[in-house]
C-alpha positions as a printed NumPy array, in Angstrom:
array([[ -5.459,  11.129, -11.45 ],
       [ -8.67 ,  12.718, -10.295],
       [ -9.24 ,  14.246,  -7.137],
       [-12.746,  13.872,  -4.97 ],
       [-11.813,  16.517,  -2.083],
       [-15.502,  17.269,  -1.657],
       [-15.25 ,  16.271,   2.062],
       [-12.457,  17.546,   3.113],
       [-13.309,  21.307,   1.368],
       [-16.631,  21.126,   3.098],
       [-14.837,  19.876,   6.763],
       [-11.954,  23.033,   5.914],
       [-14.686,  25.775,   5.34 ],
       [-16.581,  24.556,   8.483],
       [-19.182,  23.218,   7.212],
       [-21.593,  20.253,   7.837],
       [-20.036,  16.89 ,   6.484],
       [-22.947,  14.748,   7.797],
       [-24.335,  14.276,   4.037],
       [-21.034,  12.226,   3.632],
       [-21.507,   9.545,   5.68 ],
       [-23.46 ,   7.292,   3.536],
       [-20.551,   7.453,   1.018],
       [-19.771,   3.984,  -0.366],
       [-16.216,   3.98 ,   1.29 ],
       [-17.494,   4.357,   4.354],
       [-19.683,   1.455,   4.217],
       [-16.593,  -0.703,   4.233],
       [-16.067,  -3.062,   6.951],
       [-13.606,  -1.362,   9.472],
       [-13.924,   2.424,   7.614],
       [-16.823,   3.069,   9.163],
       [-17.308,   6.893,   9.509],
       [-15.863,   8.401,  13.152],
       [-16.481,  12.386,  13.648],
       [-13.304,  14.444,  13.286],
       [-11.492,  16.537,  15.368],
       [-13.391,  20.045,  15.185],
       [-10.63 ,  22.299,  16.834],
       [ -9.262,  25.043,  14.957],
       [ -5.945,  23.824,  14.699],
       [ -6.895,  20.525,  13.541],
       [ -8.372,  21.791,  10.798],
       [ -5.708,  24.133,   9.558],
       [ -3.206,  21.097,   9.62 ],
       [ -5.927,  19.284,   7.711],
       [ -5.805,  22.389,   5.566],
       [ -2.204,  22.498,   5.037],
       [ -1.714,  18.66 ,   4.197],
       [ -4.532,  19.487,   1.504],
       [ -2.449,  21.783,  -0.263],
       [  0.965,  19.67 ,  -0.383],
       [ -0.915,  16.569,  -1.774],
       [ -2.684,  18.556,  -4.503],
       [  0.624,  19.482,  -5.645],
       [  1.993,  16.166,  -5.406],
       [ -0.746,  14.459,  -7.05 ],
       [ -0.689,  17.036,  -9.919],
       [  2.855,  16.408, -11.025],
       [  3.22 ,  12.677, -10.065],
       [  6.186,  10.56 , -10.892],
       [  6.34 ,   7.642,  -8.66 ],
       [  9.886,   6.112,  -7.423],
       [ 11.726,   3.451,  -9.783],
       [ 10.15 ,   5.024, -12.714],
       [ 12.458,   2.536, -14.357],
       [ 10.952,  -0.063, -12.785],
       [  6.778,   0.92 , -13.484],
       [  7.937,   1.302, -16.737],
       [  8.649,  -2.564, -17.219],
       [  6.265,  -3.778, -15.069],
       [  3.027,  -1.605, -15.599],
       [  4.265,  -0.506, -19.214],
       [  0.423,   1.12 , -19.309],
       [  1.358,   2.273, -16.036],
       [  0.006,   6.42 , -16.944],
       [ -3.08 ,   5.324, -18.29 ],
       [ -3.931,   3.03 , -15.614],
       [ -3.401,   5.814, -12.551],
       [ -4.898,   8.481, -14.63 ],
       [ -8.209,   6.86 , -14.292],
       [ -7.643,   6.366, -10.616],
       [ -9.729,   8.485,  -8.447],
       [ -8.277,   9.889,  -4.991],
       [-10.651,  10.687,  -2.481],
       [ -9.152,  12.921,  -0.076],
       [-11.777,  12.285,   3.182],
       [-11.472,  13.25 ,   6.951],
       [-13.638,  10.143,   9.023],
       [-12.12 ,   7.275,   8.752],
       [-11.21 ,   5.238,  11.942],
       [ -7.737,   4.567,  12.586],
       [ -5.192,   3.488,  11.34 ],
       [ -7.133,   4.295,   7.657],
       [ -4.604,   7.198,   6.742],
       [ -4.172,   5.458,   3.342],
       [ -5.782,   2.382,   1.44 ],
       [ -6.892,   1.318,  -1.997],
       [-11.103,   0.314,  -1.841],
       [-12.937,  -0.441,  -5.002],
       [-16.081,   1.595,  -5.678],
       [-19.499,  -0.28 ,  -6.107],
       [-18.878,   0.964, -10.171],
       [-15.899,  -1.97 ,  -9.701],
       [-12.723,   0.605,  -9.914],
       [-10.363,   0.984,  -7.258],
       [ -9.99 ,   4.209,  -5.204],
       [ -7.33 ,   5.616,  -3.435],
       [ -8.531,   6.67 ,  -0.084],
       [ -6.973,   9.498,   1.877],
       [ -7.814,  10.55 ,   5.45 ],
       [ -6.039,  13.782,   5.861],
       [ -7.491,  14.005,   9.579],
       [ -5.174,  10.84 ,  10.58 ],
       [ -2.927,  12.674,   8.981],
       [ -2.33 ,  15.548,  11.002],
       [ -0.467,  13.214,  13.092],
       [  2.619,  13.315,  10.907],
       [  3.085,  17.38 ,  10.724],
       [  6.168,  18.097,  12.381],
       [  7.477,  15.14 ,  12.753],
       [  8.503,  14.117,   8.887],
       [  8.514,  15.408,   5.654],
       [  5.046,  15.336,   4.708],
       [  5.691,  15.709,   0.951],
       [  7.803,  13.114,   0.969],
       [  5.622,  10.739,   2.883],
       [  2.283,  11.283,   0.443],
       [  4.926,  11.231,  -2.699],
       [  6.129,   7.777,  -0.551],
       [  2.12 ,   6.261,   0.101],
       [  0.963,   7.027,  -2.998],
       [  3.61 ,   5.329,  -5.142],
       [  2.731,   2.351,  -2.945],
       [ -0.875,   2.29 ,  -3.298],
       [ -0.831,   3.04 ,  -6.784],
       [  1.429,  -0.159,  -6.945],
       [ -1.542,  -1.884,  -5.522],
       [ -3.497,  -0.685,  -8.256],
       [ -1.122,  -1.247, -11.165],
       [ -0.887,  -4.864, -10.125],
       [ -4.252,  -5.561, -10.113],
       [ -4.889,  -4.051, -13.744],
       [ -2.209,  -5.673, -14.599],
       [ -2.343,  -9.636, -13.058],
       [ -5.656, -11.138, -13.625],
       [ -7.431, -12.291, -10.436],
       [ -4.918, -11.45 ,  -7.989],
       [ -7.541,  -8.825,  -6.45 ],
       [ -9.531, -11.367,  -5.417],
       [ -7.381, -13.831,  -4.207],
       [ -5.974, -11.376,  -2.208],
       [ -9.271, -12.289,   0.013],
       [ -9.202, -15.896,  -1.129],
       [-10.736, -18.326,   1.233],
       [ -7.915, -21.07 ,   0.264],
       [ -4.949, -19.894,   2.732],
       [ -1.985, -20.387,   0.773],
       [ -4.071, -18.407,  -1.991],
       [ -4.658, -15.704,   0.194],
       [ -0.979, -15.305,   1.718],
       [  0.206, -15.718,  -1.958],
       [ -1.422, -12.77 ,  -3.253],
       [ -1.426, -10.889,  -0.447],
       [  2.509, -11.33 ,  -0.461],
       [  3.185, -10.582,  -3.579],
       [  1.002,  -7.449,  -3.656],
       [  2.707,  -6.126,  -0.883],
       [  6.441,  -7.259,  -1.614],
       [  6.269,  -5.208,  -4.709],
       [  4.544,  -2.341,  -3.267],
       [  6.648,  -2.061,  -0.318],
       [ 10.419,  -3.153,  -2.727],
       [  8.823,   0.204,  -5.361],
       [  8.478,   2.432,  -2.412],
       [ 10.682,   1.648,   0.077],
       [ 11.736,   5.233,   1.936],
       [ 10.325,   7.186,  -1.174],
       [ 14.076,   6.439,  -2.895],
       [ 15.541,   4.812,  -6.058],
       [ 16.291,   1.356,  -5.306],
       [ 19.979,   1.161,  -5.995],
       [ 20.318,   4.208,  -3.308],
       [ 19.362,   2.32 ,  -0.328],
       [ 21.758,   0.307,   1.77 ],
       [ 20.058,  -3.515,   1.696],
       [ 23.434,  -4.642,   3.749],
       [ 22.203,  -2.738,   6.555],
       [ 22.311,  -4.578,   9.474],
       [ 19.12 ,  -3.452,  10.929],
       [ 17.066,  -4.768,   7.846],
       [ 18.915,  -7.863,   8.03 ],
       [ 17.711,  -8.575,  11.   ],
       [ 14.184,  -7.839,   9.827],
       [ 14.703,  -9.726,   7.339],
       [ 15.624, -12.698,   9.389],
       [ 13.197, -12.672,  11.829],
       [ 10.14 , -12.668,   9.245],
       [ 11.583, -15.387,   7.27 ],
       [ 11.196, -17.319,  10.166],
       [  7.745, -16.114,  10.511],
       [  6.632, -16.992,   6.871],
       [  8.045, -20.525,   7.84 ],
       [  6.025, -21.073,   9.963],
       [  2.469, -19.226,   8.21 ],
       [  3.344, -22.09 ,   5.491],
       [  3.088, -24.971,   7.688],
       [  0.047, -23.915,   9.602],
       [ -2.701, -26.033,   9.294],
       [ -5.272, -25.091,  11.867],
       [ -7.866, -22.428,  10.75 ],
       [ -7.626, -20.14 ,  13.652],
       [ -3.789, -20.233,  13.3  ],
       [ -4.21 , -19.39 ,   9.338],
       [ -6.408, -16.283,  10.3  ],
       [ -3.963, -15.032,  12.86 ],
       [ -1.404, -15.364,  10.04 ],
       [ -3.337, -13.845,   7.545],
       [ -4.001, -10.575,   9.626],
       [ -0.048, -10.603,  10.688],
       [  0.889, -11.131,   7.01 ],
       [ -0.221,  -7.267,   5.992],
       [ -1.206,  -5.607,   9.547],
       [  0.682,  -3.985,  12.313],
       [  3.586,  -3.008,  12.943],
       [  5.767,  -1.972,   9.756],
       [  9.065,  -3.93 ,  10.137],
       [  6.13 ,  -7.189,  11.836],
       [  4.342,  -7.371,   8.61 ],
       [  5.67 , -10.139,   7.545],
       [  4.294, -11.095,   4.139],
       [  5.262,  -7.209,   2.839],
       [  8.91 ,  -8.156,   4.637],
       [  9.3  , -11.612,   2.89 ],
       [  7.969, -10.171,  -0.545],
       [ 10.689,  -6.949,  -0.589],
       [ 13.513,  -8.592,   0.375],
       [ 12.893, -11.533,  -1.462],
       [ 12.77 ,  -9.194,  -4.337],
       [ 15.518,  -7.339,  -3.475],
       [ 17.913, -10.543,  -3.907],
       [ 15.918, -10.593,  -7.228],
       [ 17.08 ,  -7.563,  -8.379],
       [ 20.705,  -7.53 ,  -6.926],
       [ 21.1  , -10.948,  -8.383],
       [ 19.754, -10.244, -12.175],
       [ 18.686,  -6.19 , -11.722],
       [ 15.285,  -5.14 , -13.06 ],
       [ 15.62 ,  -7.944, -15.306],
       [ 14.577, -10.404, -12.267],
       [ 12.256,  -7.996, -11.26 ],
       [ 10.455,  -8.364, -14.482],
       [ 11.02 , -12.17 , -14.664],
       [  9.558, -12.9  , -10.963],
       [  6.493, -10.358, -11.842],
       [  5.81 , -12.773, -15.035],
       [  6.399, -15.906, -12.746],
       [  3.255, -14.515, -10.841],
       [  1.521, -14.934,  -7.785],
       [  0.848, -18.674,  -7.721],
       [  3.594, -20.144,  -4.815],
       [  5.513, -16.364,  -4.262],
       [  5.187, -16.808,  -0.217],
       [  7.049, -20.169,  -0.685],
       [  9.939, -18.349,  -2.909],
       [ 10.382, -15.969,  -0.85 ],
       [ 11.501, -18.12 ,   1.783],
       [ 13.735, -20.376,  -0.681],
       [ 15.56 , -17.335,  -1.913],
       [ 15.965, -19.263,  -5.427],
       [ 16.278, -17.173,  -8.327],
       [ 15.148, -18.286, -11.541]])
């Protein structure tokens, strides 16, 4: 991977980080460019968080190795053309996203200032090792599936929620608590109940007809509230049954099935 940390060196070393603010990322609808935090402690979090994800981004192995491996089987030569752009100005909640440049590549977008919010109150290591596994999923699937990119901003609805599903069910199943997937407890009753309640959710996203209703969907289907999101819900544990029915194997079988009808699986829990 490459890193672009000219912003946040320039914020850290106190100086002027107005020149930045035409930058193409920040051009994007909702990243528009918000001034930092200027106090002295701010900045030395900012500072700190720097350091860890240089080091993490340096030796990168992303969870379920296993897994990249037979999905993205390019999957090193794909992220080491990815550029991370480690920024302080986005609005909130931008702490991490994927944005393609005008030159057509994706980016991996940063904000170490949102950040700061996290210090002392996780592992921060484990959180970037966590965020970037999942947004380099992002970027691995859309190198690797033709047009899903796109119709991730479709303006057919079931299109849309199809993509957008399947993008985030794999990205969320890969990364899922930064561990391997055979170490987490899927029978947990908490995630169950998550599980439950979005399926019921996605039901109803699939029968909705009027446009205003489809929009509301479409925002709920990827924003808000981790465990509310219920298109990234639908897609992991749909893929979980996946892989505890047939291991990566159905992993691999589901990711050649495609996009094309995944928010309708997901809710008939049929394995192929």
């Amino acid at each position: 991977m490459k890193i672009n940390s000219d912003i946040v060196c320039d914020y850290i070393d106190g100086k002027s980080i107005d020149y930045y603010k035409e930058q193409w990322f920040f051009q994007q609808q909702g990243h528009m460019f918000v001034e930092p935090s200027y106090k002295r402690e701010h900045i030395k979090s900012v500072q700190r968080i720097f350091e860890k994800i240089k080091e993490i981004i340096e030796d990168f192995v992303p969870c379920n190795s296993k897994i990249w491996d037979m999905l993205f089987p390019d999957w090193e030569k794909i992220i080491h053309e990815v550029t991370v752009n480690l920024i302080v100005g986005f609005p909130e909640p931008n702490d991490a996203t994927v944005l393609k440049a005008p030159d057509g590549y994706n980016n991996v977008i940063l904000d170490l200032g949102i950040w700061t919010k996290y210090e002392g109150t996780c592992d921060i290591s484990s959180l970037v090792h966590n965020l970037l596994t999942h947004e380099l999923c992002h970027i691995c699937i859309g190198a690797t599936i033709k047009g899903i990119d796109d119709d991730t901003q479709s303006n057919d609805y079931l299109t849309n929620l199809d993509a957008n599903t399947f993008h985030e069910g794999f990205a969320h199943l890969i990364s899922f608590e930064n561990k391997e997937i055979d170490e987490i407890d899927w029978n947990n009753e908490k995630w169950k109940k998550v599980k439950d309640k979005n399926m019921q959710i996605m039901k109803s996203a699939l029968r909705a007809t009027d446009a205003i209703e489809q929009k509301r969907f479409l925002y709920d289907a990827i924003f808000g509230n981790y465990e509310e999101k219920y298109a990234c819900m639908c897609g992991m544990f749909y893929l979980v049954n996946c892989w505890k029915t047939k291991g990566v194997l159905g992993l691999e079988e589901e990711f050649k099935l495609g996009y094309h009808g995944f928010s309708k699986r997901t809710i008939e829990q049929k394995i192929l």
